[in-house]
N, CA, C and O of each residue as an XYZ file, in Angstrom:
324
protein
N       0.843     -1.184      0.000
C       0.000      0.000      0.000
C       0.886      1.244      0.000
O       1.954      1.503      0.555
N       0.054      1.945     -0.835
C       1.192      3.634     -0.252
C       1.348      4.287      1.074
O       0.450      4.619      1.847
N       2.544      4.409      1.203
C       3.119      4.684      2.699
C       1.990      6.024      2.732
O       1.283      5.986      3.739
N       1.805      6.795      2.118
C       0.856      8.197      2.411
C      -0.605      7.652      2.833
O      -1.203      8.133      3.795
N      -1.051      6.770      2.160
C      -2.217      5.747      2.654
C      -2.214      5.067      4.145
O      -2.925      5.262      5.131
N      -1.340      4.367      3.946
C      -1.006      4.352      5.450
C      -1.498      4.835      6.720
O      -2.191      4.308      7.590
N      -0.851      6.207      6.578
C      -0.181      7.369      7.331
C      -1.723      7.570      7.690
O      -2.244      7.288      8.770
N      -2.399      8.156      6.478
C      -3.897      8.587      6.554
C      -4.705      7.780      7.420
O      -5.316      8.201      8.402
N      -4.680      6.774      7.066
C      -5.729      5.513      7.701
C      -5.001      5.193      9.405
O      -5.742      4.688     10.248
N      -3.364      5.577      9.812
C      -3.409      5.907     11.204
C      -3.580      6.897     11.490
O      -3.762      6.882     12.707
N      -3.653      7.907     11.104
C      -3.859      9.465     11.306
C      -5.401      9.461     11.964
O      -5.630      9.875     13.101
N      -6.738      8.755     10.774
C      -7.780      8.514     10.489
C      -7.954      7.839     12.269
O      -8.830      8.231     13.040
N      -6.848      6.722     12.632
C      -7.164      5.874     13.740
C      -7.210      6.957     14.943
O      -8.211      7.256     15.594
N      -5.731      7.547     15.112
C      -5.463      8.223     16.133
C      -6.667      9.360     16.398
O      -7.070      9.429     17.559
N      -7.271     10.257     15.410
C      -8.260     11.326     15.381
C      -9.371     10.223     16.404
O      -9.798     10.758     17.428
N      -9.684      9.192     16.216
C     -11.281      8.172     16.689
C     -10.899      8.452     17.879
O     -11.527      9.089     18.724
N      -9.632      7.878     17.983
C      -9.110      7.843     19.489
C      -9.616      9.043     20.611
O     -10.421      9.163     21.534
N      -8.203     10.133     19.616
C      -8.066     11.722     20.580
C      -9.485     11.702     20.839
O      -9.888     11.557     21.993
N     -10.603     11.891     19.467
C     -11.844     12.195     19.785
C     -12.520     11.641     20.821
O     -13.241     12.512     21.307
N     -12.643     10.497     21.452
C     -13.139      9.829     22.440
C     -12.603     10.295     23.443
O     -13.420     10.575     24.320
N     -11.177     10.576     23.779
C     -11.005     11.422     24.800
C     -11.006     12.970     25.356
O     -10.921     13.605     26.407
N     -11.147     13.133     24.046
C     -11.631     14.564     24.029
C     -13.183     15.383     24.735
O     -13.501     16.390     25.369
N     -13.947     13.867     23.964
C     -15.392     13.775     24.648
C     -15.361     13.089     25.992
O     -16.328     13.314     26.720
N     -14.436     12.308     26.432
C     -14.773     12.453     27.824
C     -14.327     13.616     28.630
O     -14.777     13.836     29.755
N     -13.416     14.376     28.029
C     -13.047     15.277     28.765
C     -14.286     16.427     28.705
O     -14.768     17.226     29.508
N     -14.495     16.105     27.482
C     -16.145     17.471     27.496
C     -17.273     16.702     28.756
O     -17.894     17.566     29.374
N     -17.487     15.740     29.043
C     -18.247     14.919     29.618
C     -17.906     15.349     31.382
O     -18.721     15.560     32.280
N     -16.560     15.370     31.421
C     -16.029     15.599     32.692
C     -16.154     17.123     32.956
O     -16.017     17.418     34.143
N     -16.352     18.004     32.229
C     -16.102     19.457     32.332
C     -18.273     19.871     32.738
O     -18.648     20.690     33.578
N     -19.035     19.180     32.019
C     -20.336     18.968     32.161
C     -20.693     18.714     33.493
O     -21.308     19.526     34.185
N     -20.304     17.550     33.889
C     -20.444     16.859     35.527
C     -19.864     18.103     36.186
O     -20.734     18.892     36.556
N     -18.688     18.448     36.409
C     -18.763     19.642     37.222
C     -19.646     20.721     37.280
O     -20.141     21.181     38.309
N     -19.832     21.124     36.083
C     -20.795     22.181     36.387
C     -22.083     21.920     36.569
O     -22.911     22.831     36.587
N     -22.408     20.653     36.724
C     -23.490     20.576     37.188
C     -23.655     19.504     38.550
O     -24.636     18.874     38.945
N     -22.721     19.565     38.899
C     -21.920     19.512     40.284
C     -21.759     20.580     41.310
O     -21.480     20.411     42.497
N     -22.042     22.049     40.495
C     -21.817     22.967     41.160
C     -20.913     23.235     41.501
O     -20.849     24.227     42.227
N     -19.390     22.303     41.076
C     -18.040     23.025     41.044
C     -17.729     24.488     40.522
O     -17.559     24.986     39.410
N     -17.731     24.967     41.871
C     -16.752     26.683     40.934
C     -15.858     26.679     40.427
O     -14.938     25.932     40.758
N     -15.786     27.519     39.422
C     -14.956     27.754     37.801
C     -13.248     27.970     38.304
O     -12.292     27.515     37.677
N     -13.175     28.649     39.382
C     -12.146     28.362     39.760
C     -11.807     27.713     40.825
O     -11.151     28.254     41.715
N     -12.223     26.418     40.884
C     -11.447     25.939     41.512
C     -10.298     24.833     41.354
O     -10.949     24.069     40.641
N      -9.449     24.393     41.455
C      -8.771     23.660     41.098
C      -9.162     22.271     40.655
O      -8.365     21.721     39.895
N      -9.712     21.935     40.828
C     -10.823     20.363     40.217
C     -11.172     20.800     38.918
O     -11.251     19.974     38.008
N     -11.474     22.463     38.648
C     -12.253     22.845     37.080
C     -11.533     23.470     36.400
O     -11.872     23.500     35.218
N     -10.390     24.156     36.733
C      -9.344     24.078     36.190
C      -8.050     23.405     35.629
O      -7.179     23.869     34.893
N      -8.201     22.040     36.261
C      -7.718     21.503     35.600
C      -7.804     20.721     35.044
O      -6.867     20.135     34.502
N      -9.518     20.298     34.949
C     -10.592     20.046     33.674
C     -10.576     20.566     32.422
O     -10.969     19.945     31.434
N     -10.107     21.764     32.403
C     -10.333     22.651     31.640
C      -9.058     22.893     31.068
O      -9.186     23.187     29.880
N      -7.842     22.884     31.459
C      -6.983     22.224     30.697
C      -6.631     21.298     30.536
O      -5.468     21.260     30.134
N      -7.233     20.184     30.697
C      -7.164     18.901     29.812
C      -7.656     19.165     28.776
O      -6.945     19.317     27.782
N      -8.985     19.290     28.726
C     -10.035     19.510     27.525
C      -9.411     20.482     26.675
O      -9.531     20.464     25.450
N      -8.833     21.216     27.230
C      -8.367     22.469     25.840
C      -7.311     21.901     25.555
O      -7.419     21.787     24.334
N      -5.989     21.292     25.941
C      -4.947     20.553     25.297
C      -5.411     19.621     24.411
O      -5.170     19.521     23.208
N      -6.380     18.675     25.406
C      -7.031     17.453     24.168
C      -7.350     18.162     22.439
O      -6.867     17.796     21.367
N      -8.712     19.696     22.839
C      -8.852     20.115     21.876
C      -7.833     20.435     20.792
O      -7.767     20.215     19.583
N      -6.867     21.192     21.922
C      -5.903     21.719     20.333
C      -5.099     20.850     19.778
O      -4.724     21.094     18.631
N      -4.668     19.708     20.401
C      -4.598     18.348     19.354
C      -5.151     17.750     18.400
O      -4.822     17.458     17.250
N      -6.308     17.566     19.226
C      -7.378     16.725     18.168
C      -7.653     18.187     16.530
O      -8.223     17.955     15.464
N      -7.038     19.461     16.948
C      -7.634     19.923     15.603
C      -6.494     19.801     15.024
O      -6.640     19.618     13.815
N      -5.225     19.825     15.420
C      -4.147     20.490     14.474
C      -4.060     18.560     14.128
O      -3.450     18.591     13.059
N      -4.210     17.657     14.302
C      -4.209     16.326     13.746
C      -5.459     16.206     12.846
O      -5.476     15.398     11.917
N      -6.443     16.964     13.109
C      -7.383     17.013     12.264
C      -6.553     17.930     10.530
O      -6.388     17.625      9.349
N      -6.328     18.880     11.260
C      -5.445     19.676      9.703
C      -4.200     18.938      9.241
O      -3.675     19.286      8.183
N      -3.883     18.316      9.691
C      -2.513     17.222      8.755
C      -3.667     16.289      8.313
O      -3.778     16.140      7.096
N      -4.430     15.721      9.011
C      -4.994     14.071      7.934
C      -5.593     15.154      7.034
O      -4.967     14.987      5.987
N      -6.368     16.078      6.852
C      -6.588     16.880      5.694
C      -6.250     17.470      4.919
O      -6.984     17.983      4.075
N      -4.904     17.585      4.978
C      -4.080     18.255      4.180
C      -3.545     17.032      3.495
O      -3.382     17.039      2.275
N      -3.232     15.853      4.320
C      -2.603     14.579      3.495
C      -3.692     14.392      2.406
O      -3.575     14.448      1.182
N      -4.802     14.150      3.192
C      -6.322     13.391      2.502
C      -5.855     14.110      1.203
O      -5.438     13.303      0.372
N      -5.801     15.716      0.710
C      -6.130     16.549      0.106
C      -5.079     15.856     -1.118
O      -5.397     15.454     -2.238
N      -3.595     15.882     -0.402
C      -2.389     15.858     -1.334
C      -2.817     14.365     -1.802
O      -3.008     14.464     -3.014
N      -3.026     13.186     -1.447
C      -3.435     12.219     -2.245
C      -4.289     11.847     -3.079
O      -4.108     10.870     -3.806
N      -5.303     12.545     -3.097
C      -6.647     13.062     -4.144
C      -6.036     13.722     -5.185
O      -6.276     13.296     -6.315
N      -5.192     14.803     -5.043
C      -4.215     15.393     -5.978
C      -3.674     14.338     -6.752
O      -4.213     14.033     -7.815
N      -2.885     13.873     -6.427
C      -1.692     12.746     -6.996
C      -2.190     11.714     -8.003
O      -1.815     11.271     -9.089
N      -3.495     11.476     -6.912
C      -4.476     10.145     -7.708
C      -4.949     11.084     -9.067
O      -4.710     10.609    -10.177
N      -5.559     12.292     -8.978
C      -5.916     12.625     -9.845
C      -4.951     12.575    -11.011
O      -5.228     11.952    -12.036
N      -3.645     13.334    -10.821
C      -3.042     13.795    -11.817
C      -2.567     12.447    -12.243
O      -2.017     12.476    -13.344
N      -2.633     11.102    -11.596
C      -1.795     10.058    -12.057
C      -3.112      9.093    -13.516
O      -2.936      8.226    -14.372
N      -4.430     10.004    -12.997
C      -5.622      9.699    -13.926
C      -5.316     10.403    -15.377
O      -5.705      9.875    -16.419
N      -4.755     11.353    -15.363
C      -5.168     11.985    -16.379
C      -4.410     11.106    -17.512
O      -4.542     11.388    -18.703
């Protein structure tokens, strides 16, 4: 298979993953506040940076498998013509 194929289809794996933990971390940030944990307290703060680290992973891995996705659609194409 093409190593760029590959790459995509673990890229594709790892995103299922982050995403599941991403949503528990949204899940965990929910329960507090309706827990009545205050925003600052240390239990929700550092809820809250989990969830935002998780987030800014899960997007900037979201913009490489899309940019790959993109460049192999390219390739395939031009290898059609």
């Amino acid at each position: 298979m093409n190593p760029k194929k590959e790459l995509l289809i673990k890229s594709a794996a790892r995103l299922y993953s982050l995403g599941l933990d991403l949503e528990g971390a949204r899940e965990r940030l929910k329960e507090l506040v309706a827990r009545g944990v205050p925003y600052s307290s240390p239990e929700m703060l550092k809820a809250y940076e989990d969830f935002t680290q998780l987030d800014a992973q899960w997007k900037e891995l979201e913009r490489q498998h899309l940019e790959l996705r993109d460049e192999i659609l390219r390739e395939d194409g031009a290898r059609r013509k």
